[in-house]
Backbone bond lengths (Angstrom), bond angles and torsions (degrees), N, CA, C in turn:
res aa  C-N    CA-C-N  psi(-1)  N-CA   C-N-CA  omega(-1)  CA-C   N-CA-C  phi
1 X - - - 1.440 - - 1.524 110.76 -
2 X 0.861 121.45 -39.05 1.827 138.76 165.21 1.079 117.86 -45.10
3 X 1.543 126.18 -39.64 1.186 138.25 -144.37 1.079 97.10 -99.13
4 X 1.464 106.40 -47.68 1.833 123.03 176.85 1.481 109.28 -58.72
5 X 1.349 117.77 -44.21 1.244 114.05 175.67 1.742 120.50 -65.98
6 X 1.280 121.82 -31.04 1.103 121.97 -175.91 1.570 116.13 -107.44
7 X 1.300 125.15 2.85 1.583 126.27 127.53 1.215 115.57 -68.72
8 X 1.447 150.64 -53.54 0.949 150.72 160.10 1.451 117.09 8.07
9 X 1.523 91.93 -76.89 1.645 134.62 -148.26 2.155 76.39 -79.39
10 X 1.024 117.53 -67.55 1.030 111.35 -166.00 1.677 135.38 -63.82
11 X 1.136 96.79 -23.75 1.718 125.08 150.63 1.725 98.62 -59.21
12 X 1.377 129.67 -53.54 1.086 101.55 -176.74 1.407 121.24 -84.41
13 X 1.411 111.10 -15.04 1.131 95.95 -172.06 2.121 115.56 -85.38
14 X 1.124 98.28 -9.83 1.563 144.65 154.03 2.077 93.05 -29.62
15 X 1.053 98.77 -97.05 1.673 131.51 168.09 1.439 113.90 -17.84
16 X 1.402 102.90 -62.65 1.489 141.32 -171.43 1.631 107.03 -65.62
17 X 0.920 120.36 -56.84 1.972 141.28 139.86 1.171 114.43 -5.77
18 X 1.208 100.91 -61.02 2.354 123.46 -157.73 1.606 82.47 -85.71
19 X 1.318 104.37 -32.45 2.104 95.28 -165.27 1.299 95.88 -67.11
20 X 1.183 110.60 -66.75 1.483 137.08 179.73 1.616 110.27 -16.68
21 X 0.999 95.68 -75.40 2.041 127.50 168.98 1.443 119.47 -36.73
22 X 1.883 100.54 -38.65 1.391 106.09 174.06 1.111 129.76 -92.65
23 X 1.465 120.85 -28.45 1.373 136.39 153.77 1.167 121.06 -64.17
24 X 1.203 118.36 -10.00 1.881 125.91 165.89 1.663 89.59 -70.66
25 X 1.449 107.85 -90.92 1.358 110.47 -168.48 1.304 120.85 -37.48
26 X 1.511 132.04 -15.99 1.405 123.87 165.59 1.355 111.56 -92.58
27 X 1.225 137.58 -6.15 1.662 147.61 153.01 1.461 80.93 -44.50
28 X 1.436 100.74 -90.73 1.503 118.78 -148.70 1.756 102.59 -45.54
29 X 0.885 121.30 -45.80 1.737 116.76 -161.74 1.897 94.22 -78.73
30 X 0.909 101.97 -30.38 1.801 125.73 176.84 2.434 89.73 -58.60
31 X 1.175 100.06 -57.72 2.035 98.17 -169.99 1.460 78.67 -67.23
32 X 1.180 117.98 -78.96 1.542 109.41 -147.47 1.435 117.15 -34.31
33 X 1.677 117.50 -33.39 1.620 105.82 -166.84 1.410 92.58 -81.98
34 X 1.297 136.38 -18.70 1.442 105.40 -171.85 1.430 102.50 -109.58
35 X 1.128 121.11 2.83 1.671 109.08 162.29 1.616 101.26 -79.48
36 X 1.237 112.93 -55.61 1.820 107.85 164.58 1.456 113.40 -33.49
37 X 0.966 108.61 -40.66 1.913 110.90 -178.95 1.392 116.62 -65.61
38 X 1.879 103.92 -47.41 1.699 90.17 -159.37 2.284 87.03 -91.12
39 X 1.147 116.54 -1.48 1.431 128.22 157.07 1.458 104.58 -35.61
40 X 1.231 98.99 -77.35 1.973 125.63 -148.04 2.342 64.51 -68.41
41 X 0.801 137.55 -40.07 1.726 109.64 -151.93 1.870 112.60 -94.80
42 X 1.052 99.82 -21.79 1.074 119.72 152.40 1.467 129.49 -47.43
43 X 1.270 133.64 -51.27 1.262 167.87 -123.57 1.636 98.14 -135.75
44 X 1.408 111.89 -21.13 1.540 120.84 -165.30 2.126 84.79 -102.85
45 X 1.460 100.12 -48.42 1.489 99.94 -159.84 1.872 99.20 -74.85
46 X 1.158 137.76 -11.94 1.251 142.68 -142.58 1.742 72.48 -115.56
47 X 1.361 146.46 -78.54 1.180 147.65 173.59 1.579 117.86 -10.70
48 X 1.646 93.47 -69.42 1.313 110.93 -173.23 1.978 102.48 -65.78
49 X 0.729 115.60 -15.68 1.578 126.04 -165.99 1.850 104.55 -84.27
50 X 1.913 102.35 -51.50 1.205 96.74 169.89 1.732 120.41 -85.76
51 X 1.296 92.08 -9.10 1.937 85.64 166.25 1.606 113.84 -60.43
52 X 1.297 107.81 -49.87 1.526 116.76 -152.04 1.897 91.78 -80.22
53 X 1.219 107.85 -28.89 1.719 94.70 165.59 1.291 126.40 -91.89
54 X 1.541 125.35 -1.73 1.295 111.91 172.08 2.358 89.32 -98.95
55 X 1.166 118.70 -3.38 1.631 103.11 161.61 1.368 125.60 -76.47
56 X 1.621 106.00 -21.43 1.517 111.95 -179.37 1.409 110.42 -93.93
57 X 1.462 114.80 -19.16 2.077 109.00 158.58 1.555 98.65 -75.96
58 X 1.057 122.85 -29.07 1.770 108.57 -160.81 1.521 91.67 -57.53
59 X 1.578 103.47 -52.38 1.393 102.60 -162.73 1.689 140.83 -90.30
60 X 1.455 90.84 -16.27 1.417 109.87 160.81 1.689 122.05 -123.99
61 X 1.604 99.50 57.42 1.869 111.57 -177.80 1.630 119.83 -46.96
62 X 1.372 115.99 -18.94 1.417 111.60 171.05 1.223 123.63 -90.66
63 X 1.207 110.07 -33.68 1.183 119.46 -168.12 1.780 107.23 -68.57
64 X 1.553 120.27 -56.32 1.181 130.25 137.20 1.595 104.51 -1.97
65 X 1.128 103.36 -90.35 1.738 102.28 -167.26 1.339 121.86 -76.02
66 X 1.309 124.71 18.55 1.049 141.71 144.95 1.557 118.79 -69.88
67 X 0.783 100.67 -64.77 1.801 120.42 -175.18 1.557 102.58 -73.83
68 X 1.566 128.37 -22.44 1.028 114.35 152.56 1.160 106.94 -81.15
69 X 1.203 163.77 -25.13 1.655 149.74 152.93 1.426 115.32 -31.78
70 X 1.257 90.15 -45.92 1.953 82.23 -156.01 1.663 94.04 -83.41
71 X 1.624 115.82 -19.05 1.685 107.64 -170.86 1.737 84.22 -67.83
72 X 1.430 126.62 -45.02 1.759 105.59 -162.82 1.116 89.92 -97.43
73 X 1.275 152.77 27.82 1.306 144.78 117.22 1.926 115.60 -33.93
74 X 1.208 87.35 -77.31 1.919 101.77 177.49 1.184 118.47 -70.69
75 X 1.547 125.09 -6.92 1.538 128.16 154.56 1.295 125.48 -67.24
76 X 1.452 104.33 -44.60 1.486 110.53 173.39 1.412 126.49 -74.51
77 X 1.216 114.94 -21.53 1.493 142.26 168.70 1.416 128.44 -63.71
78 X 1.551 114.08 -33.02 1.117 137.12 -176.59 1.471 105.29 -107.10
79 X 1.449 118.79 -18.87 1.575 128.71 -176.51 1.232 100.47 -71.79
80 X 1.322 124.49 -52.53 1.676 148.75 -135.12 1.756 91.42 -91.85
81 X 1.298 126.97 -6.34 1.664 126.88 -178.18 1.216 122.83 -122.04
């Protein structure tokens, strides 16, 4: 009667394992697509970010290097104290 009970138990817990095991691997394949997701959007906004600043040097080139002057203007200024 013992014996039965503790194959039993171990068959299920046997069972219980494989469930376990499989619902891991669909967690896991489950993170990856949406870390891949908010990845791929990220990667979209960082793109779009350096497009729209290399259109505003194309088109306003002095001004650009102006404003980079005065930023290592106030770097060196603030370095030097």
């Amino acid at each position: 009667m013992t014996n039965n009970k503790i194959t039993d138990t171990r068959e299920t817990l046997i069972k219980d394992i494989d469930h376990l095991k499989k619902d891991t691997g669909r967690v896991v394949e489950d993170v990856k697509k949406h870390a891949s997701a908010h990845v791929d959007v990220v990667k979209d906004r960082v793109k779009d970010t350096f497009d729209l600043a290399r259109d505003i040097v194309k088109e306003r080139p002095l001004h650009f290097a102006a404003a980079a002057l005065l930023v290592g203007f106030l770097i060196g200024t603030f370095r030097r104290k």
